[in-house]
N, CA and C atoms as an extended XYZ file, in Angstrom:
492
Properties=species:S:1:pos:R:3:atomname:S:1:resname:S:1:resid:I:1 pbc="F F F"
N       -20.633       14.443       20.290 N   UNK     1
C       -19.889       14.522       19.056 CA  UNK     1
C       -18.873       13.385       19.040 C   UNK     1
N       -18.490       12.353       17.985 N   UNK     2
C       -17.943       11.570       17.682 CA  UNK     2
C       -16.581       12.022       17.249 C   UNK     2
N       -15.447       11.810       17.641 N   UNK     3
C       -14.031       11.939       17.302 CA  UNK     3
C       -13.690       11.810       15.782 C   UNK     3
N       -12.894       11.947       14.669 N   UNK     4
C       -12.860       11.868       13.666 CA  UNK     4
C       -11.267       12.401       13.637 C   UNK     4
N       -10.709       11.578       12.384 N   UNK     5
C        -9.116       11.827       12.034 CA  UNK     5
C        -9.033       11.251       10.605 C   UNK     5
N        -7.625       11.837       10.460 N   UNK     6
C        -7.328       11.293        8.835 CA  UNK     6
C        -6.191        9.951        8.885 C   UNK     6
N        -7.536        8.939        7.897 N   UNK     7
C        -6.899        8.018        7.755 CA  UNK     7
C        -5.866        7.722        7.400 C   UNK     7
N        -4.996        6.406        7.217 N   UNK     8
C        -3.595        6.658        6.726 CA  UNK     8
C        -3.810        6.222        5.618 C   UNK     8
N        -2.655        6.553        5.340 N   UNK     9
C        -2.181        5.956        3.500 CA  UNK     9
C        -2.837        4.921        3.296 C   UNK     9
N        -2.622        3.946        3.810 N   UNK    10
C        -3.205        2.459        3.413 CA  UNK    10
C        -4.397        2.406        3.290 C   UNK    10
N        -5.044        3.454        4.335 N   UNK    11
C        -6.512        3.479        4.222 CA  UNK    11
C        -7.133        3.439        2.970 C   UNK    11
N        -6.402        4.600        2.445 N   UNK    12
C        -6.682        5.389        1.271 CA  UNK    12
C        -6.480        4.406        0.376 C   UNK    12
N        -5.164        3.815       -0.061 N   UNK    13
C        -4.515        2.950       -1.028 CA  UNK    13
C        -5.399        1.808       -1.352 C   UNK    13
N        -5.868        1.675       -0.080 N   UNK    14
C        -6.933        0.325       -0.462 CA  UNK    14
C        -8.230       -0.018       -0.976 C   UNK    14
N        -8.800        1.806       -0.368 N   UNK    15
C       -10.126        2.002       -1.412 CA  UNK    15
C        -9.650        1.647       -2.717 C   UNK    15
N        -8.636        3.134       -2.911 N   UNK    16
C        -8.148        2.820       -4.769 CA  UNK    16
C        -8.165        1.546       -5.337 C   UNK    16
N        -7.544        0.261       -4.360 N   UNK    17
C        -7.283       -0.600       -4.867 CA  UNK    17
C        -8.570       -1.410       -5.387 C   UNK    17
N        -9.775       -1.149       -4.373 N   UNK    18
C       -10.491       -1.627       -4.368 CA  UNK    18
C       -11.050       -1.227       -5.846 C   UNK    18
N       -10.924        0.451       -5.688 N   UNK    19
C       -11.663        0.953       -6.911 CA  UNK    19
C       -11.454        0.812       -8.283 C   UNK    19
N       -10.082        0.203       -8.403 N   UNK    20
C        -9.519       -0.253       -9.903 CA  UNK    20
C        -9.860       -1.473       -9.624 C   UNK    20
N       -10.109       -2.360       -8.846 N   UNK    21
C       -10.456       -3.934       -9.043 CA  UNK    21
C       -12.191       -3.524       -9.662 C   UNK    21
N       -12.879       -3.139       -8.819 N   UNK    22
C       -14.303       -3.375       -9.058 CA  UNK    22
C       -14.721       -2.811      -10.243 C   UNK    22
N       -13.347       -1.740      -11.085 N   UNK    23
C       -13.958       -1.019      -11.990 CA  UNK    23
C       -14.736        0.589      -12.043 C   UNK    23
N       -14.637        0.975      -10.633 N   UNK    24
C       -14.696        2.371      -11.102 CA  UNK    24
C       -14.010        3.648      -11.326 C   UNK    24
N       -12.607        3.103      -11.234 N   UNK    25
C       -11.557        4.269      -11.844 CA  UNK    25
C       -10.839        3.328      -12.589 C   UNK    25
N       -10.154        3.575      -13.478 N   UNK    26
C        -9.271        2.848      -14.397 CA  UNK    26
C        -8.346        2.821      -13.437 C   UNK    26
N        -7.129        1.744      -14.237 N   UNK    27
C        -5.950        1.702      -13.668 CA  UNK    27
C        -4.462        2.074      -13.628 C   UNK    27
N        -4.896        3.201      -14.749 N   UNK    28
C        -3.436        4.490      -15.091 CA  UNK    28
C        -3.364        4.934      -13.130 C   UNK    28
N        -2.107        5.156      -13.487 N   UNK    29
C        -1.069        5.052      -12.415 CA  UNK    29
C        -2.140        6.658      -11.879 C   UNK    29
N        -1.951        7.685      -13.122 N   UNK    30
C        -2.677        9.046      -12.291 CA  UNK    30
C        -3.835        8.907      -12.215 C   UNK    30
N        -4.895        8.100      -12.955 N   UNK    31
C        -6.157        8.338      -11.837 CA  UNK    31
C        -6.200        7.882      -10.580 C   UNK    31
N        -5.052        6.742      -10.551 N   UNK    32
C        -5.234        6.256       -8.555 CA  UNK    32
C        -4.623        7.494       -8.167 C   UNK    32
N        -3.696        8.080       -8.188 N   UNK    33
C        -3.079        8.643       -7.713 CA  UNK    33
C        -3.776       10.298       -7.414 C   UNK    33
N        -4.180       10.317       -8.359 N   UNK    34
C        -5.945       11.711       -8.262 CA  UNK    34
C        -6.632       11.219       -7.194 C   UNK    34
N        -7.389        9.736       -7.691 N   UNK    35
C        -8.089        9.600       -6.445 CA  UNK    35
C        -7.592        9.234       -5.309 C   UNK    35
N        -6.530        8.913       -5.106 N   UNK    36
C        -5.841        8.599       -3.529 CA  UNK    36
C        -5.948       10.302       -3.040 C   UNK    36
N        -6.015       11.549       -3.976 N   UNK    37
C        -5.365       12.706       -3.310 CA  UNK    37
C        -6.606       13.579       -3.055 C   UNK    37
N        -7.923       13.010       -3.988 N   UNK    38
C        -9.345       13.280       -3.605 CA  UNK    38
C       -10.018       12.449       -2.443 C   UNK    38
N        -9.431       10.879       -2.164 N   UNK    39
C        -9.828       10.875       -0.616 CA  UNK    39
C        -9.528       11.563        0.557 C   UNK    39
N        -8.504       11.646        0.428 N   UNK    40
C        -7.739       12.534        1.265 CA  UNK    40
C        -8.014       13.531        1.906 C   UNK    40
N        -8.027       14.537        0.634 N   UNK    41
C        -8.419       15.784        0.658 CA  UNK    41
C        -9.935       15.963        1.531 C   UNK    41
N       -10.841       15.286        0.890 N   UNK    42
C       -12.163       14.983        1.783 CA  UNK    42
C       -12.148       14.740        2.981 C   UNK    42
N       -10.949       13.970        3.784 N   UNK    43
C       -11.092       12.996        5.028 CA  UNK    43
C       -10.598       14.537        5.561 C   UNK    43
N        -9.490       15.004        5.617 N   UNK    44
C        -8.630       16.417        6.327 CA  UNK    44
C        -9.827       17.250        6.524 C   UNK    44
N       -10.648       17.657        4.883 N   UNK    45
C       -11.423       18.703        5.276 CA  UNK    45
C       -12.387       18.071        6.354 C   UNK    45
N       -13.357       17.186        6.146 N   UNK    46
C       -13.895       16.511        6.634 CA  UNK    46
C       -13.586       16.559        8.386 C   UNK    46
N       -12.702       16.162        8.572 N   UNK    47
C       -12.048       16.122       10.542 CA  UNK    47
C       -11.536       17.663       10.619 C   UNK    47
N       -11.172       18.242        9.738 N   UNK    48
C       -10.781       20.175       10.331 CA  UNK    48
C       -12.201       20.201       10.349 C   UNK    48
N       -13.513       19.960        9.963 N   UNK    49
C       -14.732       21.205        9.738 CA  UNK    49
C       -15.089       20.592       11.185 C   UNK    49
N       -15.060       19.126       11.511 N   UNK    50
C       -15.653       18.665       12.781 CA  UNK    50
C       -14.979       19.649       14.157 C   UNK    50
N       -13.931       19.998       13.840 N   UNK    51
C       -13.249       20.275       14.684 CA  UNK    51
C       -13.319       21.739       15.481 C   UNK    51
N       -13.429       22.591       13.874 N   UNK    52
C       -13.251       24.071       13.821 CA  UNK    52
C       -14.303       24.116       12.954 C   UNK    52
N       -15.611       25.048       13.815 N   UNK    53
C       -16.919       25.456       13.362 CA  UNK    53
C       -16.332       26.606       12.092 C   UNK    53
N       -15.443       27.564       12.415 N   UNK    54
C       -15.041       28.659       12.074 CA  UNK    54
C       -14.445       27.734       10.222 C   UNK    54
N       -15.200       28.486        9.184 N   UNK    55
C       -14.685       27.787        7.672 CA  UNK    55
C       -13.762       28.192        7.904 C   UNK    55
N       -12.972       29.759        7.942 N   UNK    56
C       -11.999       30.207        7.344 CA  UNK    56
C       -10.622       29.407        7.755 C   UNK    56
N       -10.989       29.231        9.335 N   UNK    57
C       -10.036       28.814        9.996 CA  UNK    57
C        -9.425       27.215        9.434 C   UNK    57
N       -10.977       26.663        8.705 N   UNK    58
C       -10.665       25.364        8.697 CA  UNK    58
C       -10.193       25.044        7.155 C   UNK    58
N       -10.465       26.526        6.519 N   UNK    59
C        -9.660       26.533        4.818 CA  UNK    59
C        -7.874       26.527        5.599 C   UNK    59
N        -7.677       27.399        5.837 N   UNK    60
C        -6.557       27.788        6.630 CA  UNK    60
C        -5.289       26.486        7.012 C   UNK    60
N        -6.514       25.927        7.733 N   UNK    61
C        -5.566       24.670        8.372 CA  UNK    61
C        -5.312       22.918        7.663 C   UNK    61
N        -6.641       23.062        6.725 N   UNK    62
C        -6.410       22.394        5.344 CA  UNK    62
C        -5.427       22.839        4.599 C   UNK    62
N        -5.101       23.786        4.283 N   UNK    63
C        -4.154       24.349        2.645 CA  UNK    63
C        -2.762       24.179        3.877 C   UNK    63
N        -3.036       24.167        5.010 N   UNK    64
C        -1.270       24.286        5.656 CA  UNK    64
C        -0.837       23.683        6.232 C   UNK    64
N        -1.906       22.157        6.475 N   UNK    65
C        -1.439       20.723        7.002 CA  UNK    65
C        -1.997       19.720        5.680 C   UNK    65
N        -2.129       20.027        4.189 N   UNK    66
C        -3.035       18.534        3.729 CA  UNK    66
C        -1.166       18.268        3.509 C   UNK    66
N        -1.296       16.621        3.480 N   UNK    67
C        -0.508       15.856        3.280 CA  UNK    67
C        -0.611       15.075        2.279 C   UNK    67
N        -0.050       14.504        1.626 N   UNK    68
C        -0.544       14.136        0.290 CA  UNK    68
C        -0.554       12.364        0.657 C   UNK    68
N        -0.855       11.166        0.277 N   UNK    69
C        -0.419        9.918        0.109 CA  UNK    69
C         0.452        9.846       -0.569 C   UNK    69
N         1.554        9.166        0.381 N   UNK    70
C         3.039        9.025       -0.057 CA  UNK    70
C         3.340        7.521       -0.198 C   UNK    70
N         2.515        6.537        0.683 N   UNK    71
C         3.260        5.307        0.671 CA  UNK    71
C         3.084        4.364       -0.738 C   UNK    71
N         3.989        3.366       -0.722 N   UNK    72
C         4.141        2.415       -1.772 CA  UNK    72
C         2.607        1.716       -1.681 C   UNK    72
N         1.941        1.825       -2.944 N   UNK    73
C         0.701        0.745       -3.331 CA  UNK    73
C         0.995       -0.358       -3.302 C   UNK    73
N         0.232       -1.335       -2.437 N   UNK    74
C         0.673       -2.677       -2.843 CA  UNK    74
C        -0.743       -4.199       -2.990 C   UNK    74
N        -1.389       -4.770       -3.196 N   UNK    75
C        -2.222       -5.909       -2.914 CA  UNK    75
C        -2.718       -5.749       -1.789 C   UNK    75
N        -4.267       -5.527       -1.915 N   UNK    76
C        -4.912       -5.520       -0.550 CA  UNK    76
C        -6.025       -7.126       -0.900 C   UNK    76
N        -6.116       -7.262        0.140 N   UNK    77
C        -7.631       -8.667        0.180 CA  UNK    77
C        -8.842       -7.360        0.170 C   UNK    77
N        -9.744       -8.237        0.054 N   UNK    78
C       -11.187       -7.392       -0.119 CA  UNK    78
C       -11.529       -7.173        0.986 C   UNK    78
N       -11.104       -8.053        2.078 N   UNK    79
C       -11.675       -7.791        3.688 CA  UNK    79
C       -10.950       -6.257        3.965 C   UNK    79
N        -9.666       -6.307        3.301 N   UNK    80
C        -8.757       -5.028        4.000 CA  UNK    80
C        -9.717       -3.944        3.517 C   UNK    80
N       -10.274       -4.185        1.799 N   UNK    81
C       -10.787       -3.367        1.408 CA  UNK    81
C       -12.027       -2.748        2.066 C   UNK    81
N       -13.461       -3.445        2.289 N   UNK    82
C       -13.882       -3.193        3.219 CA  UNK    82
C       -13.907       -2.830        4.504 C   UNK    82
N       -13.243       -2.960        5.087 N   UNK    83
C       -12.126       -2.271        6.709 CA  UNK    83
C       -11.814       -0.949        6.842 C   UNK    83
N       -11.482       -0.566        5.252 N   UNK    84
C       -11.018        0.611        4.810 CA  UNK    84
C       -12.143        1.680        4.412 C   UNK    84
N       -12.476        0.775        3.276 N   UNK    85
C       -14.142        1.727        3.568 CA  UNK    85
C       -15.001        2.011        4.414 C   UNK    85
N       -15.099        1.257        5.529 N   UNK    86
C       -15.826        1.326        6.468 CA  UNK    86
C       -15.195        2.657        7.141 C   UNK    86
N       -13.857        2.620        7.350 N   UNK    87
C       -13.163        3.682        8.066 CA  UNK    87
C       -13.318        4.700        7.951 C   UNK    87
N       -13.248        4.924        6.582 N   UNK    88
C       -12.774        5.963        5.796 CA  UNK    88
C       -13.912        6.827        5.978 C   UNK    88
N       -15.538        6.018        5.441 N   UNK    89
C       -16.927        6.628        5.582 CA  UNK    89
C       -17.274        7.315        7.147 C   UNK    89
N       -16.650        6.332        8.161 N   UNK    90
C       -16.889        7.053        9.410 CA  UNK    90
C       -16.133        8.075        9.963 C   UNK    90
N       -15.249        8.756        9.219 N   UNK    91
C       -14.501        9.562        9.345 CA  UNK    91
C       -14.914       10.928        8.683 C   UNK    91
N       -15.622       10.763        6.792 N   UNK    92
C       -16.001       11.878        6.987 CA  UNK    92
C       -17.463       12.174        6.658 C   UNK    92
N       -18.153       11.002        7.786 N   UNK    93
C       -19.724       11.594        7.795 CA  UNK    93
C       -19.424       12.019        8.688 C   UNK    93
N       -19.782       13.506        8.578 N   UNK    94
C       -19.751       14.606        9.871 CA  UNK    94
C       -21.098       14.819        9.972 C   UNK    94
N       -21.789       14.365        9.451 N   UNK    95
C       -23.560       14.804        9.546 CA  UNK    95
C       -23.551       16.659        8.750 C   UNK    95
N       -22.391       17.155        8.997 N   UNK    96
C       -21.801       18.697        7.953 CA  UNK    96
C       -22.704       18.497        6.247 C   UNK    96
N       -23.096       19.481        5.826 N   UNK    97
C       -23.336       20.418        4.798 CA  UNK    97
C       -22.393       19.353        3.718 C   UNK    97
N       -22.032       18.733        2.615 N   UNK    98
C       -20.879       18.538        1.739 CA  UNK    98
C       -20.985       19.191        0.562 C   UNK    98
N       -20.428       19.572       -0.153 N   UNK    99
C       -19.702       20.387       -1.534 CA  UNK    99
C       -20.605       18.929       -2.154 C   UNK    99
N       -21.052       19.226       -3.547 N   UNK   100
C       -21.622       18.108       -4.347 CA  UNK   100
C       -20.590       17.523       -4.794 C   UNK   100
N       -18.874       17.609       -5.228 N   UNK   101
C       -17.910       16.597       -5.178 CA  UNK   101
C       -17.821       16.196       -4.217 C   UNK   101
N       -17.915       16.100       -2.997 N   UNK   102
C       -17.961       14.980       -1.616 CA  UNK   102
C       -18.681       13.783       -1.945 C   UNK   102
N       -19.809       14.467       -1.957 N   UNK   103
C       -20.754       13.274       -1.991 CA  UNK   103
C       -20.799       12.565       -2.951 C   UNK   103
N       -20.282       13.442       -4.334 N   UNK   104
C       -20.032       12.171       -5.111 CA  UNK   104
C       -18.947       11.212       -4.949 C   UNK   104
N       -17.842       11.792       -4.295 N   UNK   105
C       -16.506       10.791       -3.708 CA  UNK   105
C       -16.995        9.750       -2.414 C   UNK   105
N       -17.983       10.199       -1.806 N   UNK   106
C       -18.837        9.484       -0.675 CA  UNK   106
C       -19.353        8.418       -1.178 C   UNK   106
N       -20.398        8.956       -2.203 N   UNK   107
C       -20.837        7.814       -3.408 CA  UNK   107
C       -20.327        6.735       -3.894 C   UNK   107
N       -19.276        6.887       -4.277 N   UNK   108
C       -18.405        5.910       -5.166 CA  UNK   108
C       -17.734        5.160       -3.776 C   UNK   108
N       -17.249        5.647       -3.015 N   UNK   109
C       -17.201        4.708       -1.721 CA  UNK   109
C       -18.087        3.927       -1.178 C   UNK   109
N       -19.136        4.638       -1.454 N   UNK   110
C       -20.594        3.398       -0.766 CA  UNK   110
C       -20.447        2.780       -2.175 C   UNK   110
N       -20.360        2.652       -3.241 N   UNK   111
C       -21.138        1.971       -4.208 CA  UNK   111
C       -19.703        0.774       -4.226 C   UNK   111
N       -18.081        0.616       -3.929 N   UNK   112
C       -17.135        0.231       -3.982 CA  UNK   112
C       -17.741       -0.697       -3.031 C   UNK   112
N       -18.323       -0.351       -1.427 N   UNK   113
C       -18.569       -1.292       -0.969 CA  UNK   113
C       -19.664       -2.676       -1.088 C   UNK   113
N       -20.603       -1.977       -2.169 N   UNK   114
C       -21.996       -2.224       -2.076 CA  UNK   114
C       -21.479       -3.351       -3.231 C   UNK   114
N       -20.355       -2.766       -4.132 N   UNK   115
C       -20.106       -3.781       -5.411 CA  UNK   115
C       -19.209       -5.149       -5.012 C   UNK   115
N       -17.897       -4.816       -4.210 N   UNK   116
C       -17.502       -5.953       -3.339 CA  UNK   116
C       -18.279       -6.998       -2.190 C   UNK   116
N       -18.924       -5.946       -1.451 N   UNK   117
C       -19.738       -7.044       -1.165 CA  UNK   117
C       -20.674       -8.197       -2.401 C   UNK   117
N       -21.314       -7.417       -3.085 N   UNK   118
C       -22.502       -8.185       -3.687 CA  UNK   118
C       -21.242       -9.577       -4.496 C   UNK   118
N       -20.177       -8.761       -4.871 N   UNK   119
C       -19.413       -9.896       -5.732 CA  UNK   119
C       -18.814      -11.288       -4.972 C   UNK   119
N       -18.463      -11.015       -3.201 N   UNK   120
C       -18.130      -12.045       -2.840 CA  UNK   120
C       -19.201      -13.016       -1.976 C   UNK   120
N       -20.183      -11.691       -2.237 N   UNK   121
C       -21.799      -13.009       -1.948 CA  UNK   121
C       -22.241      -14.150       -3.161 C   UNK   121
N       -21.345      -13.314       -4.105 N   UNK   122
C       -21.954      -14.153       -5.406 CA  UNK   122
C       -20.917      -15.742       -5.752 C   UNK   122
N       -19.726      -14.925       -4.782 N   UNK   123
C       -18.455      -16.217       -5.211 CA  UNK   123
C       -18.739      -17.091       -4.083 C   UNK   123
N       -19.656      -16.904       -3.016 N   UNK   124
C       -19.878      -17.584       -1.802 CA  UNK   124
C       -18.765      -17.231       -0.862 C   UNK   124
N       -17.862      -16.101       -1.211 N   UNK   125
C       -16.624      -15.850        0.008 CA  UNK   125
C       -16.916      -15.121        0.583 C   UNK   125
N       -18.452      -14.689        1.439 N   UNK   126
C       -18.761      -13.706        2.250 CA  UNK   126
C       -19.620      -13.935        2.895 C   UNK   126
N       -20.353      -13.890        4.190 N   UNK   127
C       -21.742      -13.874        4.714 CA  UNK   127
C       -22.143      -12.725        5.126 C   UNK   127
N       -22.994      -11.918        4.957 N   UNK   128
C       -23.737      -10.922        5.954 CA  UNK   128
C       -24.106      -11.038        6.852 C   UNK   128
N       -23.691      -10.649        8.671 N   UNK   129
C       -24.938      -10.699        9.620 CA  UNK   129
C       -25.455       -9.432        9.899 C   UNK   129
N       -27.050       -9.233       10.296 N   UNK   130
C       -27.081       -8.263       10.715 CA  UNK   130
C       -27.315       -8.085       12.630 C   UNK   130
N       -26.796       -7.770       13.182 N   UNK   131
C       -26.485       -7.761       14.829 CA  UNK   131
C       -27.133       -6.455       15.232 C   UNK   131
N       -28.358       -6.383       15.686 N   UNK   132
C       -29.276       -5.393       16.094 CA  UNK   132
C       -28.341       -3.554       15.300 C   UNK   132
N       -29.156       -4.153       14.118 N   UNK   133
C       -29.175       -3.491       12.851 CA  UNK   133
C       -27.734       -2.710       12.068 C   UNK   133
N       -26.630       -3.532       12.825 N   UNK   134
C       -25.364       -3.338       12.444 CA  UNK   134
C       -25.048       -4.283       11.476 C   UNK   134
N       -24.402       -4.433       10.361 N   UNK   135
C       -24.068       -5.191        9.303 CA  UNK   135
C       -22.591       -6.012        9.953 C   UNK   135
N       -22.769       -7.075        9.559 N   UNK   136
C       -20.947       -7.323       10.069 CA  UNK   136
C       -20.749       -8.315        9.342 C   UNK   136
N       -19.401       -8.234        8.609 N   UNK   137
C       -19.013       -9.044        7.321 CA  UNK   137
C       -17.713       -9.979        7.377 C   UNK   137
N       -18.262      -11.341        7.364 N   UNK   138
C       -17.200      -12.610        7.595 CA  UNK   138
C       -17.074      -12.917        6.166 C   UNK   138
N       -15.748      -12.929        5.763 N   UNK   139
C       -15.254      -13.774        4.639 CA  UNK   139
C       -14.494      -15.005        4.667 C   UNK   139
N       -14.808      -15.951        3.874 N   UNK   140
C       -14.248      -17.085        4.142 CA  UNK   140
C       -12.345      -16.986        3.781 C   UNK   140
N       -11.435      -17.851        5.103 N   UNK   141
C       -10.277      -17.897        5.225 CA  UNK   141
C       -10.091      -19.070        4.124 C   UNK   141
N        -9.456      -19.337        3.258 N   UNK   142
C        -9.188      -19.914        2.119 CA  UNK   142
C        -8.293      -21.606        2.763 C   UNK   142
N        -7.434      -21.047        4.340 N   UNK   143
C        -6.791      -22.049        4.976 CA  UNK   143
C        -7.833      -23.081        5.681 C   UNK   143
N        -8.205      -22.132        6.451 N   UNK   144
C        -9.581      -22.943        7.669 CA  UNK   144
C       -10.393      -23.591        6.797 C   UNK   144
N       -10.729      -22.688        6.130 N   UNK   145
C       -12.128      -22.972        5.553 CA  UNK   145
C       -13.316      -22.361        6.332 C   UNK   145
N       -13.202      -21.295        7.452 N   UNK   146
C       -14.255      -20.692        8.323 CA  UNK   146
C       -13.998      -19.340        7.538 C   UNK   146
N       -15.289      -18.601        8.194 N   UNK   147
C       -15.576      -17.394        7.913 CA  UNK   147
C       -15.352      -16.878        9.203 C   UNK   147
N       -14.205      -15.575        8.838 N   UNK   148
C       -13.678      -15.255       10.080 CA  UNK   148
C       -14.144      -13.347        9.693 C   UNK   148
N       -14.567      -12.663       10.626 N   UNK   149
C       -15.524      -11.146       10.738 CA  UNK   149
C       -14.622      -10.382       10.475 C   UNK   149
N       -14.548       -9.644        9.483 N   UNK   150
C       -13.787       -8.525        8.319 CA  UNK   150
C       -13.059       -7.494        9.615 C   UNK   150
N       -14.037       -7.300       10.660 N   UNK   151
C       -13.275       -6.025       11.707 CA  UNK   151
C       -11.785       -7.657       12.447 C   UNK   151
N       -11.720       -8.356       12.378 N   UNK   152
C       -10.790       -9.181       12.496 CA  UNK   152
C        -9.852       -9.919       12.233 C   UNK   152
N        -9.634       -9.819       10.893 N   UNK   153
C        -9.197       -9.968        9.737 CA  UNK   153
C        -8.011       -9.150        9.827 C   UNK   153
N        -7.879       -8.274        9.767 N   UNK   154
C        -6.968       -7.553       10.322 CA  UNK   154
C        -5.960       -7.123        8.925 C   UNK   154
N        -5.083       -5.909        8.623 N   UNK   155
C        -4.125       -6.333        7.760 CA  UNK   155
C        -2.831       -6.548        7.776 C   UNK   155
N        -2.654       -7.424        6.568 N   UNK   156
C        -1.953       -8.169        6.584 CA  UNK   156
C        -0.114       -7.363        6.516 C   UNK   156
N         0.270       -7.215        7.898 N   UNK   157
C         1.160       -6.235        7.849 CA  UNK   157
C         2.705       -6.774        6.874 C   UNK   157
N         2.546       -8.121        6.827 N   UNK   158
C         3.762       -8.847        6.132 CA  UNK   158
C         4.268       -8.276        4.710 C   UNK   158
N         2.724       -8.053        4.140 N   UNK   159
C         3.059       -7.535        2.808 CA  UNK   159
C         2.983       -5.861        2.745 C   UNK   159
N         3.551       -5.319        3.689 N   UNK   160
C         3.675       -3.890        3.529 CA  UNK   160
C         5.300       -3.164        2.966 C   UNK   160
N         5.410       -2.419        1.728 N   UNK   161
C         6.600       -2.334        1.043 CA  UNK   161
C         7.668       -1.751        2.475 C   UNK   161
N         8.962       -2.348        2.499 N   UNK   162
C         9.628       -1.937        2.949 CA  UNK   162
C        10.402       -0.660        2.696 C   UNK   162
N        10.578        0.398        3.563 N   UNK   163
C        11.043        1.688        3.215 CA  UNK   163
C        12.760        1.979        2.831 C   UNK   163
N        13.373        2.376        2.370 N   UNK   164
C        13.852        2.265        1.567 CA  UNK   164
C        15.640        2.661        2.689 C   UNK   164
């Protein structure tokens, strides 16, 4: 069995971000803010069910630990974005049963990635490799001019809102 936890805020923040750039949630302040609280919600249940076979226990410990996304939204790159999705998906494929809203929130996460990628293959700011049948995604650094591998890329902690 593979370990699983809930991502952080940023995790979350950056799908959204992703998901109002590419176009599949608008960009009113409450649908990010719905969907920042429907990833979420998925990732918690998602790592309680891995955890605790027992539902009741794992309704239980959902309704009395979910946490909501609290941090400041701010500009993500598409690499962060992808980083994030990647995360986020391996967190709550539990190989588990899902509610048909999962999978459609699963959905729209694969399709966020499937749409960023295809768009920065199209601007030439991306390469695909595939490494004995693992995907791994270099986007071009705008300074270098190299394509440096999205798990390396890293984010960019400079522009994170300062707390108050």
């Amino acid at each position: 069995m593979s370990t699983s936890f809930v991502t952080s805020d940023y995790t979350v923040l950056a799908i959204v971000e992703g998901m109002r750039k590419y176009g599949l949630i608008s960009k009113s302040k409450r649908e990010s803010k719905d969907m920042a609280d429907a990833l979420r919600v998925v990732n918690e249940f998602m790592a309680t069910k891995r955890y605790d076979r027992n539902s009741e226990t794992g309704k239980w410990a959902l309704y009395m630990n979910h946490e909501e996304v609290t941090a400041i939204p701010r500009a993500f790159s598409d690499a962060e974005v992808l980083q994030a999705c990647d995360c986020w998906l391996y967190q709550v494929d539990t190989g588990e049963a899902m509610s048909l809203d999962f999978i459609t929130l699963v959905s729209a996460v694969k399709k966020l990635k499937d749409d960023l990628v295809e768009a920065n293959k199209q601007a030439s700011t991306l390469k695909v490799k595939c490494y004995f049948g693992e995907y791994r995604y270099f986007f071009l650094n705008e300074e270098t001019g190299e394509f440096v591998d999205s798990r390396k890329a890293g984010w960019d902690l400079s522009e994170m809102p300062k707390a108050a």
